[in-house]
N, C-alpha and C positions, 0 to 999 in steps of 0.2 A: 519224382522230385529228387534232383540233387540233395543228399543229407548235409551239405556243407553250406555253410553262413558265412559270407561275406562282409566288412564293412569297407565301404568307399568314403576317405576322406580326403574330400580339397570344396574350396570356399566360391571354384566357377562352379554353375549350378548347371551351363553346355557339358562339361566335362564330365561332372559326374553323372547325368543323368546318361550321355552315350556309354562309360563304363557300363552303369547297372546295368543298360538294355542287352548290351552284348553278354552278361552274364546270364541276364535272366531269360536269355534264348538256348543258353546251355544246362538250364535248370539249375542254377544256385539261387538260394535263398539271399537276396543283398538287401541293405541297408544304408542311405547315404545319409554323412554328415558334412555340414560347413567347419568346423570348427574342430582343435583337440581337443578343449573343454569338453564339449558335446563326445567326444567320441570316450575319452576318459570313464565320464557318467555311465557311457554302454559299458565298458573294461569293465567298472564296477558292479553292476548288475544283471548285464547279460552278454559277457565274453563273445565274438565272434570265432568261427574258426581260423579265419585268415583276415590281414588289414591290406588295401590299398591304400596308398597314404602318402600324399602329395607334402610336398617340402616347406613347399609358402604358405602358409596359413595364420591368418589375424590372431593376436594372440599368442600362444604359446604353439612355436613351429613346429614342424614332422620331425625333426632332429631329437628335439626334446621331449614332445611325445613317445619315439621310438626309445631314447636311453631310458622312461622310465618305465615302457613297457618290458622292456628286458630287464631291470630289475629285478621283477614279480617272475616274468615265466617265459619259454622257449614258444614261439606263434609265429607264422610263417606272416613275412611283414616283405610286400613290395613297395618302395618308396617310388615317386614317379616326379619329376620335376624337370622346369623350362632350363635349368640351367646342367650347361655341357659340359664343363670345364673336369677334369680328373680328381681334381681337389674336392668337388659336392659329391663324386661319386663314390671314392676312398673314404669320406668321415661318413657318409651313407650305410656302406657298408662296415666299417668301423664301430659303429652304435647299436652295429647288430639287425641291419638290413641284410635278408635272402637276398633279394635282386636290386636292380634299379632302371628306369626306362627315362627314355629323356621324349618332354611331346614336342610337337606332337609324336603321337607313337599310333603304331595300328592295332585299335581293341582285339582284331582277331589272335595278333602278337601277344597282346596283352592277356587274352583267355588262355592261350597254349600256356603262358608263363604263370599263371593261377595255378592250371590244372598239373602241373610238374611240380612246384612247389606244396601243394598240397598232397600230392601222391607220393613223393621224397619223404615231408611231413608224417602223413599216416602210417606210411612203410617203416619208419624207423620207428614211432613212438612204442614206448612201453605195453606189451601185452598183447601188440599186433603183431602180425608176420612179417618176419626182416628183421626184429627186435633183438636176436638170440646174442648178438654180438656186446650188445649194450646188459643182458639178462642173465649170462651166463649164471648160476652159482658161486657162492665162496668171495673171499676176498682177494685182491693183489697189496700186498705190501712193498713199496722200493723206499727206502730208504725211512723219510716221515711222511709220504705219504701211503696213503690206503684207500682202497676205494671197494667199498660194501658194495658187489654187484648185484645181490638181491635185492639192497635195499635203494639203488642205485644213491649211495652218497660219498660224500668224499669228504677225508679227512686231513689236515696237515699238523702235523706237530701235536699232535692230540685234539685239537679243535675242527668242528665242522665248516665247511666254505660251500654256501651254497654256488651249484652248476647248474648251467642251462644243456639240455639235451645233450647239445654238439660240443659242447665244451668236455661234457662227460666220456662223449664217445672219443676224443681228441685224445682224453687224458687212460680212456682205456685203451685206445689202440698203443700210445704209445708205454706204458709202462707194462703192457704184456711182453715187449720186449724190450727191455730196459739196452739203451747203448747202440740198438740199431738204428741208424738213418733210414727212414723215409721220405721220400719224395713229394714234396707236393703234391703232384697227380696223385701218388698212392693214396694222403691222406683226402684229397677230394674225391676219390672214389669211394672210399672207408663211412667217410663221416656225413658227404653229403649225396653220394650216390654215383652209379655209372652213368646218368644220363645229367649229371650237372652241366650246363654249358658258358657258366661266367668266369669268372677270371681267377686265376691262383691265386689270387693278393684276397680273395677269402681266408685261406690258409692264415699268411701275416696276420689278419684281424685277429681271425679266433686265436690265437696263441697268442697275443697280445693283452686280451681280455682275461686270460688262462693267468700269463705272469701278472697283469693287475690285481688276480684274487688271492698271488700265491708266489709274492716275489721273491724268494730266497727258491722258488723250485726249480731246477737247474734242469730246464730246457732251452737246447743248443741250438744253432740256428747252424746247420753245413754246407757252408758258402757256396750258393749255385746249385741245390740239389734240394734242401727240405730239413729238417727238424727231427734231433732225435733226446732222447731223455737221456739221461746223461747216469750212471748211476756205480759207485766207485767200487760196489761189491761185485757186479759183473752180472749174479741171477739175482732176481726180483726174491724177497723175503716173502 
């Protein structure tokens, strides 16, 4: 048995039920809901490991589901929706959507992008193998911020700012070398893996999300190239 838990949320009940069956031929444990209400109640009481999770829904939509899923914690979240347009797939991913698939889509499509996002997922988290980047010992100081890598947290100006996983690893990659530019590709290799295959404008989001929690942190954007921290002493404190 797959140890990994699923939840499938959209409100056609053709759709989810093709989802589940494709999963559950690859031995994941799923669970379908019509509703975020309904899936919420699971968040609360029995967390899945990953969401699929459709856009259109009666109620309170996948959009706002997913912003206040990322609130609480880092969970590998595919959003899936009828509509094409660059616009649904940029605030998709902007709210802290891993992927996004437009349907119809092919389940088989669909399992490969589960089974990458979840192995991306477990390889990076805390305490697993792959981790050591995000685990290291000790602290980095640049400037006001800090970031407890034991205790993976991060601090600005004396106060704590909660991060989500990739946020962390974003904020670690870049302040170990304070003042170098990185590349896009560099940091979607770093933060979300070598075998990431979506779009660089992931980059854009996370760092977006980064300066919403921590607007005076003077990260630079190097026009045509990638992002680098910016930091006036030269070596990190």
């Amino acid at each position: 048995m797959n140890p990994y838990r699923i939840a499938v949320v959209d409100d056609d009940l053709h759709i989810r039920n093709l989802v589940e069956a494709y999963l559950v031929r690859e031995h994941f444990e799923t669970i379908g809901l019509a509703s975020a209400e309904e899936a919420l109640e699971l968040w609360r009481n029995h967390p899945p490991d990953m969401w699929v999770l459709d856009i259109m829904l009666p109620g309170m939509d996948g959009y706002e589901f997913c912003r206040t899923i990322r609130r609480e914690a880092e969970v590998p979240i595919i959003m899936i929706s009828a509509r094409d347009n660059e616009v649904d797939k940029i605030m998709g991913l902007e709210l802290g959507g891993d992927d996004y698939m437009v349907k119809p889509f092919s389940p088989r499509e669909l399992v490969a992008r589960v089974k990458r996002q979840l192995h991306r997922w477990y390889k990076t988290r805390p305490g697993e193998e792959g981790a050591a980047s995000v685990q290291s010992s000790g602290d980095i100081v640049v400037g006001e911020l800090r970031l407890s890598l034991d205790e993976r947290r991060v601090f600005w100006d004396g106060s704590e700012i909660e991060m989500t996983l990739k946020e962390f690893a974003l904020l670690h990659t870049l302040s170990q070398h304070p003042n170098r530019a990185f590349s896009r590709d560099d940091l979607l290799a770093i933060v979300w893996g070598d075998d990431y295959f979506g779009s660089d404008r992931a980059v854009d989001h996370l760092v977006k999300r980064v300066r919403k929690k921590m607007m005076e942190l003077p990260i630079e954007a190097v026009w045509g190239h990638g992002y680098r921290l910016r930091h006036e002493g030269g070596e990190r404190g």
